[in-house]
C-alpha positions as CSV (number, residue, x, y, z in Angstrom):
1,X,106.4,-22.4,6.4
2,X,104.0,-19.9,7.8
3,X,104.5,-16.5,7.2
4,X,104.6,-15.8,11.0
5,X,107.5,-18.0,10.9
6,X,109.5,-16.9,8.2
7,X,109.2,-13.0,10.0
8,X,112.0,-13.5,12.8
9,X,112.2,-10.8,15.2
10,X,115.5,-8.2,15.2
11,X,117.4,-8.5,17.3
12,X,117.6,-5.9,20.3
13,X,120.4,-3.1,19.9
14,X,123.1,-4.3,22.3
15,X,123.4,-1.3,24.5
16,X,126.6,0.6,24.1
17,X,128.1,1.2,27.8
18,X,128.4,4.6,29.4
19,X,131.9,6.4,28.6
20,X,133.8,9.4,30.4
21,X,136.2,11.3,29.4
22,X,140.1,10.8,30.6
23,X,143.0,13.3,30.0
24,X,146.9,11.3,30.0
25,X,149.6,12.8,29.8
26,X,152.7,12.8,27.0
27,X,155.6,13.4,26.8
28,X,156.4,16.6,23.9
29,X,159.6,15.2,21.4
30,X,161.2,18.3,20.0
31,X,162.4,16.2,17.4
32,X,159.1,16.0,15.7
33,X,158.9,19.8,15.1
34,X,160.9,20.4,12.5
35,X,158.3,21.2,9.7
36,X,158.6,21.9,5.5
37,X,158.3,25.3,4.9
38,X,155.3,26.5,3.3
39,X,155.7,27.9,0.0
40,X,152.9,29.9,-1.7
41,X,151.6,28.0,-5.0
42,X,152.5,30.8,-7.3
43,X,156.0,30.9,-5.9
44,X,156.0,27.4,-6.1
45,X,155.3,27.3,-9.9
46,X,158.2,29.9,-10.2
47,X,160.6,27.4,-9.1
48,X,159.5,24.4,-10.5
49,X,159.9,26.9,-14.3
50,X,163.2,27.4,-13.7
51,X,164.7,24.1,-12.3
52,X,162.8,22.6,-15.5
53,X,164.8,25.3,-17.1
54,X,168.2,23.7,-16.0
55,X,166.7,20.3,-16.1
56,X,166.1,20.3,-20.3
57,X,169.3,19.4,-21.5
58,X,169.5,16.4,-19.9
59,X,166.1,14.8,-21.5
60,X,168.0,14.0,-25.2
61,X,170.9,12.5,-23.4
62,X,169.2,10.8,-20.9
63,X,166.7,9.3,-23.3
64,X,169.6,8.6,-26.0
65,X,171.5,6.4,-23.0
66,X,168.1,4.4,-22.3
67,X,167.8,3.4,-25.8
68,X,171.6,2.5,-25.9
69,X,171.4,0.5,-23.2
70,X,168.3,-1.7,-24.5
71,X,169.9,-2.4,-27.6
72,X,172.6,-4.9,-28.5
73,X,174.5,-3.2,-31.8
74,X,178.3,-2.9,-33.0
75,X,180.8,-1.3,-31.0
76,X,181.1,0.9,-33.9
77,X,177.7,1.9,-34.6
78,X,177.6,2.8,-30.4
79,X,180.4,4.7,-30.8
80,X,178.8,7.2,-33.5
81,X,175.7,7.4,-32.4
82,X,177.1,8.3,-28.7
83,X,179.0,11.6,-30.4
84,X,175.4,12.7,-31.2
85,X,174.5,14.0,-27.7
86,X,177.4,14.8,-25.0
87,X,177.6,14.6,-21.5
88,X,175.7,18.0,-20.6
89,X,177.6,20.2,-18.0
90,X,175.3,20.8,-15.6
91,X,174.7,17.2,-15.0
92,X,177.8,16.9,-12.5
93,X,176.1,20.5,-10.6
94,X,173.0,18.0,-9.9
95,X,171.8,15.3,-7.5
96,X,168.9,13.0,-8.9
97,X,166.8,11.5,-7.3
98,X,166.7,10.2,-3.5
99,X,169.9,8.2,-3.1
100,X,171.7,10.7,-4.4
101,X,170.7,13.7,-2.7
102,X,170.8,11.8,0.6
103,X,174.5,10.7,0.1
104,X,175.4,14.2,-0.8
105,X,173.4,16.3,2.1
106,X,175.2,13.1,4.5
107,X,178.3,14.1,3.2
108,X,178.1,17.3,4.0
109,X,176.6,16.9,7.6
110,X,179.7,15.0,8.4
111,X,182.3,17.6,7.8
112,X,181.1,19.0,11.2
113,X,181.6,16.2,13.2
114,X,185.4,15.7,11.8
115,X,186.1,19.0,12.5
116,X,188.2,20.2,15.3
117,X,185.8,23.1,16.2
118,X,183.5,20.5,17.3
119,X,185.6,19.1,19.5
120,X,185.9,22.1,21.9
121,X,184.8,22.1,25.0
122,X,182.4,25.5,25.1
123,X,180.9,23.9,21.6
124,X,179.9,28.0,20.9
125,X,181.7,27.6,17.5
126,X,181.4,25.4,14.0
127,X,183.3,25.1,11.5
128,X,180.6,26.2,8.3
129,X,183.8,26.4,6.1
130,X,182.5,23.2,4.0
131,X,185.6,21.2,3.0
132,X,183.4,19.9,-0.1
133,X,184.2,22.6,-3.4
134,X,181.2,22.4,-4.7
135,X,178.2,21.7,-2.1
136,X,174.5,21.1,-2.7
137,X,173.1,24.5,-1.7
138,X,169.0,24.1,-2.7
139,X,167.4,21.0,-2.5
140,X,163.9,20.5,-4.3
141,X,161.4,17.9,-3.2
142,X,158.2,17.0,-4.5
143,X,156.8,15.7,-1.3
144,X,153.4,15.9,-2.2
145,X,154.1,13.2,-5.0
146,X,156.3,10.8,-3.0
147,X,154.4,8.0,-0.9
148,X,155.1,6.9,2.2
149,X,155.8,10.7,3.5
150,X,159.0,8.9,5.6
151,X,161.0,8.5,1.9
152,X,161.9,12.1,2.2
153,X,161.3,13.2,5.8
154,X,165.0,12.8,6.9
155,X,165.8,15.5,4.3
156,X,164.2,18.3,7.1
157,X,166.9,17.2,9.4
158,X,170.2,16.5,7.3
159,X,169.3,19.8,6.0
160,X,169.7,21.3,9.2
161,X,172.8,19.9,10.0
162,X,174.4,20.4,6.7
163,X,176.7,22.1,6.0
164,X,176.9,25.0,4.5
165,X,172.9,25.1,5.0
166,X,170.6,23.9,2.6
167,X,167.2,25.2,1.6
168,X,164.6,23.0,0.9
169,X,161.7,23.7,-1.7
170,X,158.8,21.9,-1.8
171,X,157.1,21.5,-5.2
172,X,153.6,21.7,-5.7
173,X,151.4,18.7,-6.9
174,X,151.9,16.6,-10.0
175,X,155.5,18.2,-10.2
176,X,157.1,15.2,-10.6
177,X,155.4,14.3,-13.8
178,X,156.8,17.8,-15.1
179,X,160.5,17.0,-14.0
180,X,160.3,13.5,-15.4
181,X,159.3,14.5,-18.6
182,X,162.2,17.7,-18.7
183,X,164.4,15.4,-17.4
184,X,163.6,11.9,-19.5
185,X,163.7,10.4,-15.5
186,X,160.8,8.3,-14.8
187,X,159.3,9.6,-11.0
188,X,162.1,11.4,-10.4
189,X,160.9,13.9,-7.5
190,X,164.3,15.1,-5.7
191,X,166.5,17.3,-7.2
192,X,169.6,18.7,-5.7
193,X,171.3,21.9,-6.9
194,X,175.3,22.3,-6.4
195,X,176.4,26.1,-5.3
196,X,178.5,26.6,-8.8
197,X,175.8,25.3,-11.2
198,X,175.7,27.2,-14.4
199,X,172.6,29.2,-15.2
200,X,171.0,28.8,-12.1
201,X,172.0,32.6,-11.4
202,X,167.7,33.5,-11.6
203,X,167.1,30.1,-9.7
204,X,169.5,31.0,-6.5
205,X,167.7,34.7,-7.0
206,X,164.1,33.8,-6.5
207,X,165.2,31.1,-3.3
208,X,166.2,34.4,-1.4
209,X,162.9,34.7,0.2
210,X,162.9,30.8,1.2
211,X,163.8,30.6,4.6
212,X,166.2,27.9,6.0
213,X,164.7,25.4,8.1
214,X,164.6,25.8,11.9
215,X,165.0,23.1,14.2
216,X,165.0,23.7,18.5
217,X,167.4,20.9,18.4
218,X,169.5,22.3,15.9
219,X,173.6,23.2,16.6
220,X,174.4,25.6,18.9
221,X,174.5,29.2,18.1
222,X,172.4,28.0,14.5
223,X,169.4,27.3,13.7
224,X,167.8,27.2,17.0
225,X,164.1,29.0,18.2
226,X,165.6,29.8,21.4
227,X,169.1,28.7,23.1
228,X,170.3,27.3,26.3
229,X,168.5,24.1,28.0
230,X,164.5,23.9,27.1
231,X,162.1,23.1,29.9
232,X,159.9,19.7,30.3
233,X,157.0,20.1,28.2
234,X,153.8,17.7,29.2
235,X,151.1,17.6,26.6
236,X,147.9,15.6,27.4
237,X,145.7,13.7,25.1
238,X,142.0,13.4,25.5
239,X,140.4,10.1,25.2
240,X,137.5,8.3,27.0
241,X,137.3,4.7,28.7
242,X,133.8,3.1,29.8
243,X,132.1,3.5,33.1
244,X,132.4,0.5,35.4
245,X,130.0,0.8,38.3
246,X,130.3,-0.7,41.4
247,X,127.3,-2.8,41.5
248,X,128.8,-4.8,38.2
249,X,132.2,-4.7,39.7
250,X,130.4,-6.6,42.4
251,X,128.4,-8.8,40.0
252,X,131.4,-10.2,38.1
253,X,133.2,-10.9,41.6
254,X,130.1,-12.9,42.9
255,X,130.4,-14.8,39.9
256,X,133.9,-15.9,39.8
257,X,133.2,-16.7,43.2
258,X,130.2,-18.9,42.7
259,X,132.3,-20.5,39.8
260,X,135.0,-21.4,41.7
261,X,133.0,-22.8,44.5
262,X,130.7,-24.8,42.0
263,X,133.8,-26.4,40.1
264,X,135.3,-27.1,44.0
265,X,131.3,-28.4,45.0
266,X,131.3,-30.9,41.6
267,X,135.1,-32.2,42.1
268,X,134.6,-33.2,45.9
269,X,131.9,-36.1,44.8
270,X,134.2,-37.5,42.5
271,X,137.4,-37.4,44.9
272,X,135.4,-39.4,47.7
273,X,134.0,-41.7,44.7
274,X,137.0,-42.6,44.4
275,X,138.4,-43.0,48.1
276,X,135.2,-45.4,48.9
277,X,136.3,-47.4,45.5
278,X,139.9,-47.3,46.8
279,X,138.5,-48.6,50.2
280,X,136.3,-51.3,48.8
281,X,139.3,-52.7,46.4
282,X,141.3,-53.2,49.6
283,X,138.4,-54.9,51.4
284,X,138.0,-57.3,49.2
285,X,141.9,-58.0,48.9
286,X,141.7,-58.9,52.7
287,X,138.5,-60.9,52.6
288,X,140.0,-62.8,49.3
289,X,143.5,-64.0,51.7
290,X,141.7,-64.4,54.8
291,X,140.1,-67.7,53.0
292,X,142.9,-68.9,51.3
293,X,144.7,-69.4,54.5
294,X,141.4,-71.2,56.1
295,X,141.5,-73.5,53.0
296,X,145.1,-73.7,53.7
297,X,144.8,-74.9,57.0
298,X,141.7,-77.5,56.4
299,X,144.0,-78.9,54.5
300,X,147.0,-79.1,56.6
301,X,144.1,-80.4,59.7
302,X,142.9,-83.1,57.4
């Protein structure tokens, strides 16, 4: 092969057609704007210090429990070894983890609905009396560490609706390794903190400047950015969709028109073929009886 040959030409850029730009309107959902709050790194540090703080007792029972249940020993020797390390106190003051924290905060959103407050008509009153003694009162995510984002969104809204209100505290990065390891959980990176849990005095101290988290949407009288009815808000999102011009408007029409009257021009042969076969078939059926009744009748003559 010649080397003309073997150098193929490349192929001509397709060109890329014409675009303008097109503004559509949406729809604003308040429901989206409930945000975490921002929390300065060095604040966030602070707290992640002293929740380990509370968090250390629990990593020699935790990892104790683990190995007992991995190993199949005597009754007995369980028994001993389980008087080593006991239940630590503050374990029933915390929620771990994400099922846990979720079933507590839910708990706690739905002593406003049974209330009777709620059931007023004027609705300008709730019930923040929680019936539960001891509610969760801080709740600490490490959001940064938790993929997909949705695991731990809802938390934003049930702490709204909670009640008594919670704060949430977002951790900064890699905190979940830290709690893991204080804690002898593997990835855990929610932690809920119970109103009377013992020294967390300096904890509830330093979550004085975190604010609670404000919703639009939120109850009545709490929570909100403004009260009363808010108006429609349209947003509009810019995108862009390609110039058609008229003249190729009017080339693809011509063409689905000349398509159309070419598969009509190539089908109309074919249907008369086959009338003039039709026609011919019968002509020969008639010519075929017209002699059998003259042989017929040569033999009836003779």
């Amino acid at each position: 092969m010649s080397q003309a040959g073997a150098k193929r030409k490349a192929p001509e850029p397709i060109a890329e057609p014409k675009r303008k730009a097109v503004y559509r309107p949406l729809l604003d959902n308040p429901l989206v704007k409930v945000q975490w709050p921002e929390i300065p790194t060095n604040e966030g540090q602070l707290y992640l210090d002293l929740l380990c703080g509370l968090l250390r007792p629990l990593q020699p029972y935790i990892a104790e429990k683990s190995n007992h249940s991995h190993k199949s020993t005597a009754k007995a020797h369980d028994s001993q070894s389980q008087g080593k390390h006991h239940r630590p106190d503050v374990l029933a003051h915390l929620t771990l983890g994400i099922n846990k924290s979720t079933q507590a905060l839910e708990s706690q959103t739905s002593e406003i609905y049974i209330s009777s407050s709620y059931a007023t008509k004027n609705h300008k009153t709730f019930n923040r009396a929680a019936k539960i003694k001891n509610p969760v009162t801080a709740l600490f995510v490490a959001r940064h560490d938790i993929t997909p984002a949705i695991l731990v969104s809802h938390f934003l809204m049930l702490s709204v609706t909670a009640s008594p209100r919670v704060k949430v505290v977002t951790l900064p990065r890699k905190s979940m390794e830290t709690i893991s390891s204080f804690s002898g959980i593997a990835e855990l990176g929610v932690v809920g903190v119970r109103k009377d849990c013992p020294n967390a005095e300096m904890l509830f101290q330093a979550l004085e400047k975190v604010d609670y988290v404000s919703a639009p949407w939120g109850l009545p009288g709490e929570n909100r950015n403004s009260g009363g009815y808010q108006g429609l808000n349209l947003k509009t999102i810019a995108t862009t969709m390609p110039i058609i011009q008229k003249q190729q408007k009017n080339q693809k029409q011509n063409q689905s028109q000349s398509q159309g009257q070419g598969h009509i021009a190539t089908t109309m042969p074919i249907i008369q073929k086959q009338k003039n076969q039709k026609n011919q078939n019968q002509g020969q059926g008639q010519s075929q009886g017209q002699t059998l009744k003259q042989v017929q009748n040569k033999k009836e003559i003779s």
